[in-house]
N, C-alpha and C positions, 0 to 999 in steps of 0.2 A: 365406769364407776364400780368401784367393788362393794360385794355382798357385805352386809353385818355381819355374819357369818364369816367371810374371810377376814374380815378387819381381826374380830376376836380370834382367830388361829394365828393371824399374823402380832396378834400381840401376846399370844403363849408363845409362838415360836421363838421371838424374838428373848424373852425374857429363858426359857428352857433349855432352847436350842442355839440359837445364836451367841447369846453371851460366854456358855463355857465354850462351845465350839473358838471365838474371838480370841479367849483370852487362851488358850492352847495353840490356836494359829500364830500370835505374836511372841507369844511363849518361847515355842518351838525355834522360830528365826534366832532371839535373841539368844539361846543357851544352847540351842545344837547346833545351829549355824555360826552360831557368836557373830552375827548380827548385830548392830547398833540400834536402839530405836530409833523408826523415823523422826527424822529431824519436823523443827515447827513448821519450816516452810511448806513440808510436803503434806504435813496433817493438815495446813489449815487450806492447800491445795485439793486435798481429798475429799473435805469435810465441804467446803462450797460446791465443788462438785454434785456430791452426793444429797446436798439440800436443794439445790437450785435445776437439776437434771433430772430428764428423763434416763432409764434406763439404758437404752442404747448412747444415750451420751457420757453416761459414767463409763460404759462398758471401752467406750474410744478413746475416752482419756486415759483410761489403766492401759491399756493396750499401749497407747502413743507413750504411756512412763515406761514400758515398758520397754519400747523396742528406742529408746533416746541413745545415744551416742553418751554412758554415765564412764564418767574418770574413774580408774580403780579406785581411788579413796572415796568414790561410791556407788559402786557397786552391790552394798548393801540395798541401797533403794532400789535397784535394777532385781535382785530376788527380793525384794518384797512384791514390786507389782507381778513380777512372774507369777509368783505364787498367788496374789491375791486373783490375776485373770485365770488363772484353775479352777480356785476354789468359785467362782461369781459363774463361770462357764457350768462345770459342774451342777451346780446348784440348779440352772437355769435349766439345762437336757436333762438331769435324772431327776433328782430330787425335788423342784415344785413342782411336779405331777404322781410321781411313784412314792415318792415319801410325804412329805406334807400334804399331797393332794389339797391341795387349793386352786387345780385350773378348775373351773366349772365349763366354758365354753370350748368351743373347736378350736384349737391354736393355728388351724392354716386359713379361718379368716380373719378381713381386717377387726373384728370384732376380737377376737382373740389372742390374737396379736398384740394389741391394744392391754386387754387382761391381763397376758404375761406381762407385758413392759409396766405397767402399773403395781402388780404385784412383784418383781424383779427389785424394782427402784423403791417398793418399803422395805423387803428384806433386806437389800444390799446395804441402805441406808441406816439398818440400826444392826446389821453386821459391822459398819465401818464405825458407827459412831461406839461402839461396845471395842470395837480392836482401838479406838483413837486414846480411849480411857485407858485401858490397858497397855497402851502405848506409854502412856504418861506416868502410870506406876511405875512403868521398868526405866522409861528415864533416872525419873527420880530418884528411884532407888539407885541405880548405875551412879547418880550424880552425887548422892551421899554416901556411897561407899570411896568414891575417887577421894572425896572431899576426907573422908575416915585416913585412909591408905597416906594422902601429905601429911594431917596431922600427926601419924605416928612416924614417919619418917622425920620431922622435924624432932623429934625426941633423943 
């Protein structure tokens, strides 16, 4: 069970740290990689996931999108979960101990372990649900510019 104390860092972090970090993670796919956003299927794949999971069971589903046999025509999803298993990897060895410092106990026992995986799966959880939102601006907007770009055509 986590401290009240971590609760409230994990809800600055979330809101500080998480969100622009999300919305520069999906960012970046969409306009430097020219990346597509993720399709519904795989948001709403991600998003039960990430509510219904323990952390190590998130961490094997990205993993399993990521190493899937995806058709060129999407291969977009195949670098999103690359990249999302970096950034969730990352987070977990550096940064929730040297940065956010929120482990309080010994991470090599079952107690700790436990800790991490408990605190792993809030952060990753309102990392994904803040990338899913921001997912959906850049649909959207992607959807109304398409929709702009026929109409002038039709002129």
């Amino acid at each position: 069970m986590l401290s009240t104390e971590q609760m409230r860092k994990l809800s600055l972090l979330s809101d500080t740290v998480l969100y622009p970090e999300a919305v520069a993670f999906i960012g970046r796919l969409v306009r430097e990689e020219r990346c597509s956003p993720l399709p519904t299927s795989q948001v709403m794949g991600l998003l039960n996931v990430a509510y219904a999971s323990r952390y190590t069971e998130l961490h094997e589903f990205v993993k399993h999108q990521r190493d899937r046999n995806w058709p060129e025509s999407r291969s977009d999803i195949k670098l999103f979960y690359t990249e999302l298993e970096k950034f969730l990897t990352a987070m977990q060895k550096r940064r929730l101990r040297d940065e956010f410092h929120l482990v309080e106990g010994a991470p090599n026992t079952s107690g700790g372990r436990q800790e991490v995986d408990e605190l792993m799966a809030s952060l990753a959880h309102d990392f994904i649900q803040h990338l899913v939102a921001e997912n959906s601006v850049l649909a959207a907007t992607q959807a109304d510019e398409k929709a702009k770009e026929r109409a002038n055509r039709r002129r």
